[in-house]
N, C-alpha and C positions, 0 to 999 in steps of 0.2 A: 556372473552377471546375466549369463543367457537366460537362468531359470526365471529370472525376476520381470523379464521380457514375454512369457508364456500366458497365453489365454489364461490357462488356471491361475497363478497369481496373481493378474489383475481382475477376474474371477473372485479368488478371496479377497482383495484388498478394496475393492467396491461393496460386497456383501461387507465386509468391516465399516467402510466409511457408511455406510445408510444404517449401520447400526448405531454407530455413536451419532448419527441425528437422532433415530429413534430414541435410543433410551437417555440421551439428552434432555431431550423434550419430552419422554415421560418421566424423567425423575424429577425435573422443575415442576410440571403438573403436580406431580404426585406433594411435592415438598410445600409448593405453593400454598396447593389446597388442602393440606395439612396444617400448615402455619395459619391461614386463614381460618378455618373451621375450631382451633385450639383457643384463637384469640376470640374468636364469637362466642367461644364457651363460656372465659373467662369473662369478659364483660356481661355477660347476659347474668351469670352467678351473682356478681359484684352487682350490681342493678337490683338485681331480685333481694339478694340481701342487703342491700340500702333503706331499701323499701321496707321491709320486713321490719327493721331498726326503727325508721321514722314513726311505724304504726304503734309502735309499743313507749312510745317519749313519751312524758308526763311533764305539758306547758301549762305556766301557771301563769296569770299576772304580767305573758310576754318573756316569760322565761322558761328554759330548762332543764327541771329538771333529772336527779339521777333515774338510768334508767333501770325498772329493772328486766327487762327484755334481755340483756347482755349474757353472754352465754355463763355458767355456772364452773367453776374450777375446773371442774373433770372434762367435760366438751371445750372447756378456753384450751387445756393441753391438748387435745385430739385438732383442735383446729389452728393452735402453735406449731404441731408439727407438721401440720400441711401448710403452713407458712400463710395463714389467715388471720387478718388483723383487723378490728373496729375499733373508730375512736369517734367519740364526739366532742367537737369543740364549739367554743362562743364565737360570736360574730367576726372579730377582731384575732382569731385564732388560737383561742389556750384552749387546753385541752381540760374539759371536764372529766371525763371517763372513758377508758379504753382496755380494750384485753387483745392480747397477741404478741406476736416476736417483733410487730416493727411499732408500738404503741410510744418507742421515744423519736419515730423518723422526722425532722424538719417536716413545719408544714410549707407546703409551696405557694407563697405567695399568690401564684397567678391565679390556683383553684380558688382564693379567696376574692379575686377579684373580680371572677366568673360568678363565684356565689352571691357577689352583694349587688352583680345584675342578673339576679332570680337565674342562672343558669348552671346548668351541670356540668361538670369536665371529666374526660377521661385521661388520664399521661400517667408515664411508663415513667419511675424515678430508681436513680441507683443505690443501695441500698448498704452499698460499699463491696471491696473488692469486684468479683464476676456475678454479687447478686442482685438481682433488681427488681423492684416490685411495680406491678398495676398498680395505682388508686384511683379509686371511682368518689367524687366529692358532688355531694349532694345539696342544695340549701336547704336549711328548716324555715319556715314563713308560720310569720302568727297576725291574722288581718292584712298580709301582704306585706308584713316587715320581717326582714331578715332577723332570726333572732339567734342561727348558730349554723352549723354545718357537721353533717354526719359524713364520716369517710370511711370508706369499707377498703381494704385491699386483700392483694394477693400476688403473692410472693412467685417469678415466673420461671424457678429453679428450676421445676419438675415440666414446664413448657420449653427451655429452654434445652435441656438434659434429651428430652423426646424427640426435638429437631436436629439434635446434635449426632443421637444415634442414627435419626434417619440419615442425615446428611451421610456419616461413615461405612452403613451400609450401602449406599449410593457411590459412594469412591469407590470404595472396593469391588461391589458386586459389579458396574458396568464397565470395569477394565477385564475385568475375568469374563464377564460373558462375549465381550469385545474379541480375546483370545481363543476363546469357544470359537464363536460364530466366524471370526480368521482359520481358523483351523477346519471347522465344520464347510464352508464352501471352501477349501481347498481338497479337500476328502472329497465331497459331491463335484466337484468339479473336474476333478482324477477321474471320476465314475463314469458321469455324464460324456465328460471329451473323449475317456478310450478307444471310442469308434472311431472316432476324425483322427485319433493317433494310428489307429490299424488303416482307413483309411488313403495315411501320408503314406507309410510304409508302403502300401501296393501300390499305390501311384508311383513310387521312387523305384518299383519294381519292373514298370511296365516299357515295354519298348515298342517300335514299331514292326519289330519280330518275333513279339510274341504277346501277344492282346488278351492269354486266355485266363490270366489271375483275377478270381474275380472275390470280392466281399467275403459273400454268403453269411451275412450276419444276422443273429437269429434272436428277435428281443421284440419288445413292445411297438407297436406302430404308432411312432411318434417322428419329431423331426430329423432324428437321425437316424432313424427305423428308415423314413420315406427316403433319407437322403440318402442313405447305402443300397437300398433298391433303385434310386434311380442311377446312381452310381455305375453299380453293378449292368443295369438297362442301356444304359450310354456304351459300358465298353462292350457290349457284347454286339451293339449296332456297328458301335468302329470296329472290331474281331470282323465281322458280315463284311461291313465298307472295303477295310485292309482286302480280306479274302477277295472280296467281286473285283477289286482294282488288282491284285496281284493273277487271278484268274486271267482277266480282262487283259491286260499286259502280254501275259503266255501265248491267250489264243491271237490276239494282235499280232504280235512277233511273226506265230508260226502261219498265219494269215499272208501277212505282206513275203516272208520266206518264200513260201507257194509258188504265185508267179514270179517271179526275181528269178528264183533258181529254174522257172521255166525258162522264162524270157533267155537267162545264160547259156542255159541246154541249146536251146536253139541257135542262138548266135556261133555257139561251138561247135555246133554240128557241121552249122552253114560254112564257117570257116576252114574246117577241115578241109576241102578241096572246090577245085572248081565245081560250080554247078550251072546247070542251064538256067533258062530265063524263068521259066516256069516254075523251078524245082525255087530259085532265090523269088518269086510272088509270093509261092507256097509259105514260103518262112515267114515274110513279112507278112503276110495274112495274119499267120501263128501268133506273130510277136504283135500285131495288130488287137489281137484277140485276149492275149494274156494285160496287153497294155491295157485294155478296155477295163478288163477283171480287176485290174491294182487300181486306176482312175475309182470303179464304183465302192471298192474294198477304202479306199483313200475318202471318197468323200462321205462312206457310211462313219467312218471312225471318227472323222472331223465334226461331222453334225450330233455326234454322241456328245465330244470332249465338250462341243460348244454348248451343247443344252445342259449338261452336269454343269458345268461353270458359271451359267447367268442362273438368275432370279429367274421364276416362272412370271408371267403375266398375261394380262389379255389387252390386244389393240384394237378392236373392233367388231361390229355387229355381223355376223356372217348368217347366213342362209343357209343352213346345211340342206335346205330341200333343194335352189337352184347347183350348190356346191358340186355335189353326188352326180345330179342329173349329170354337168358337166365333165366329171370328172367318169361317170358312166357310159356317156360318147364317145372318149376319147380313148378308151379301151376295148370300143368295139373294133378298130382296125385289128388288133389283137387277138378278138374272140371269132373274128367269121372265120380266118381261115383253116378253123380246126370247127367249124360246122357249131358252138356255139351259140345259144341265144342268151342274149343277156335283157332280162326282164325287171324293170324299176315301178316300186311302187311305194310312193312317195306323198306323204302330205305336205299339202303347201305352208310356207313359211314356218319352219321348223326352226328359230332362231339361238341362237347362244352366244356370246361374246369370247373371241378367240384370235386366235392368227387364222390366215386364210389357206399362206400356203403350209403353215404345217399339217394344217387340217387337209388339206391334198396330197400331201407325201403320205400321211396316214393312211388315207383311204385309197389310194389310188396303191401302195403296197398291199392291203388286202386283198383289193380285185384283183392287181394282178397275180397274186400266188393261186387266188379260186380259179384264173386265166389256166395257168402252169400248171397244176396238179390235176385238171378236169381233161381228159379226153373227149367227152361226149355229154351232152344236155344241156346242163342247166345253170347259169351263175344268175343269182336274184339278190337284187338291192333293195330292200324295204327300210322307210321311216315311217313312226307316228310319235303320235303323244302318248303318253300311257295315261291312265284315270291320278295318278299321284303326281302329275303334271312334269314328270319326266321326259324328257326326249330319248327316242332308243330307235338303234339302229342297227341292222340284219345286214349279214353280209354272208349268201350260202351257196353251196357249190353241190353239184354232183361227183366229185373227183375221188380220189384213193382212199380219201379219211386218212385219222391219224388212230394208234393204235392207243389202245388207254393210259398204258405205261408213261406215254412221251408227253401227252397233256399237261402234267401237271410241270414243265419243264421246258415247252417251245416258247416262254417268253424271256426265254436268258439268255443272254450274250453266248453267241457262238455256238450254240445249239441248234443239232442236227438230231432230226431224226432216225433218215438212212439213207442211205445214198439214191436210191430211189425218188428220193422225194424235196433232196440236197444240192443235185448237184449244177444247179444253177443260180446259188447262193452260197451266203457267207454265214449265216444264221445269225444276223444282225437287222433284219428286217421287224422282227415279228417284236425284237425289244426298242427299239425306234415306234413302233406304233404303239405301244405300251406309254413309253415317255410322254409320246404328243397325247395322247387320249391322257395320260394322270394330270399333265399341267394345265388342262382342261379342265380338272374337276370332273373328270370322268371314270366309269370301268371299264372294263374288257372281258369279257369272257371266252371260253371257247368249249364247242359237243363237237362230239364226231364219232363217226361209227365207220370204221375199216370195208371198206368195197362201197359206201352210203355216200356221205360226201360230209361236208365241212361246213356251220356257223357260229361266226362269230356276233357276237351281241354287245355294241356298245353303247353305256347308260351314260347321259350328260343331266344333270340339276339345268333347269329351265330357269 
């Protein structure tokens, strides 16, 4: 029962059903206009040879006469055995003269009654057992009086024998081709779904331990061409996903581990014996310190899990030219005491539709790492429009630079360059301003040259 349940046979069994409408409806056509076209023969024949009869009578006096038009012995058998028959009768129905195999048939009254109101008739009469013949009855007129009636027929054996074979080739040939075309889309249907069967199977294969089975199926680029390639595209994204969340997890773990296991050291230490007042500050300083460290570790993870979890969107019309400036000033407490100058140039109303304050954690992280890693000079905020009516924003330093290797690499979770340039982070900053600038509809970029300094370049769609 399961098989009878499967795409593929209902696959054949619909290719079946719109076959038997098809050739339904073309065998009726075909039979139809067959039948049709045989009987227009026949009548147009009978017609013509009526005609033919009436021109060759010999009326005399309002009568008669035999004809001699009537076919001759040898053509009366040639047209006996094609079941062709003329008679002519008097008004009131006797037969004067006739040649043919039906020259003894009844005449039918009704043709006679059609003929003595000057009209022709055609009807189909049985001729006994399954034969039956056309006659075509005609009136003779002499001054507009009836004076006999000429009947021609034909016999509809070899009409009937014709629709007969069609008919049987028709039963037969559309159950057989019916079983074809059931078997034929059950075969292409095998063909066609294979893929979506290899497809089941590695989906029934796939876990969330181990994402790396993939398609690779090698064919025409069509719908299930596209569809195994995106297939194949999807898990290789979730393989990434899984990887960055199992990643993400480890350096989490070993993150939050960090201070904890400080914070403990400390309290353990302090416990071990008495200590003076100074020595138990000292600690809690420590443990002030490392508390600090988990709090901003704590609320960087929080604002990752929260922005991977919502929708992206925009609330509002922001200024990123007043934005900057403000968020510029307020990082100057930070830059004079290391002799710093922090230089803004900035066009006015620089607008984008965004959040406000993520677009200030964003940037106000940038400055402050050009802050941290610059000894001496120079950190510069520039905005403009670009000519492609872009907004694009600079944010450069004169600090350590970063070395080429690590570029392509500081915007990933928990990436460190070197201790040097590390250890007053978490390496969760620089992919936080990555998030906030993509949900933006924005890029990021980043140059740097080792002993030079540091910018970053971000593009926002105006």
């Amino acid at each position: 029962m399961k098989g009878f349940k499967t795409l593929r046979f209902r696959f054949a069994m619909w290719t079946a059903g719109l076959m038997v409408v098809v050739l339904v409806l073309f065998g009726a056509v075909v039979y139809i206009s067959l039948w049709q076209g045989l009987s227009s023969s026949i009548d147009d024949l009978l017609q013509l040879s009526a005609s033919q009869v009436i021109t060759g009578l010999n009326i005399e006096n309002g009568q008669i006469g035999l004809s001699d038009n009537l076919p001759d012995n040898l053509v009366a058998a040639d047209l006996q055995a094609r079941g062709f028959t003329i008679r002519i009768l008097t008004a009131n129905g006797k037969v004067l003269q006739s040649s043919g195999l039906y020259r003894d048939l009844p005449v039918d009254p009704a043709s006679l009654q059609r003929a003595a109101s000057r009209l022709s008739s055609l009807q189909t009469m049985n001729a006994g057992g399954n034969d039956s013949v056309r006659v075509y009855s005609v009136p003779v007129l002499d001054n507009q009086n009836l004076i006999g009636v000429v009947q021609v027929m034909q016999s509809l054996k070899t009409f009937n024998d014709t629709l007969n074979r069609l008919l049987a080739v028709l039963l037969v040939s559309i159950p057989a081709l019916l079983i074809l075309a059931a078997l034929s889309g059950y075969y292409l249907a095998g063909r066609a779904l294979s893929p979506i069967d290899h497809i089941t199977r590695t989906a029934q294969q796939i876990s969330a331990k181990d994402l790396s089975a993939r398609l690779n199926l090698s064919g025409p680029d069509d719908e299930i061409g596209r569809l195994a390639t995106t297939f194949d595209g999807m898990l290789a994204r979730l393989e990434a996903s899984f990887k960055r969340e199992r990643q993400f997890t480890a350096n989490a773990s070993h993150e939050l581990r960090t201070p904890l296991a400080a914070m403990q050291a400390i309290v353990n230490v302090t416990r071990s014996r008495r200590r003076s007042p100074e020595e138990y500050e000292t600690a809690i300083d420590d443990l002030s310190e490392e508390a600090d460290r988990l709090r901003g570790l704590t609320e960087d993870l929080l604002y990752i899990a929260r922005e991977d979890s919502r929708p992206s969107g925009v609330q509002e019309e922001v200024n990123l030219s007043l934005l900057l400036r403000d968020v510029g000033e307020a990082m100057l407490l930070m830059a004079e005491p290391k002799g710093l100058r922090v230089i803004m140039e900035l066009q006015d109303h620089l607008m984008i539709r965004g959040d406000s304050d993520a677009l200030i954690r964003a940037f106000s992280n940038l400055i402050d790492n050009a802050i941290k890693y610059t000894q001496e000079g120079v950190i510069k905020i520039q905005g403009r429009r670009t000519k492609t009516a872009h907004i694009e924003i600079l944010i450069s330093d004169t600090g350590f630079g970063i070395a080429p290797e690590h570029l392509p690499h500081i915007f990933e979770r928990f990436y460190r360059v070197d201790e040097a340039r590390t250890t007053q982070g978490f390496g969760l900053g620089l992919a936080i301003v990555q998030e906030i600038i993509s949900r933006h509809r924005g890029t990021i970029e980043v140059s740097s040259q080792v002993g030079t300094g540091t910018t970053f370049k971000i593009s926002f769609a105006a």
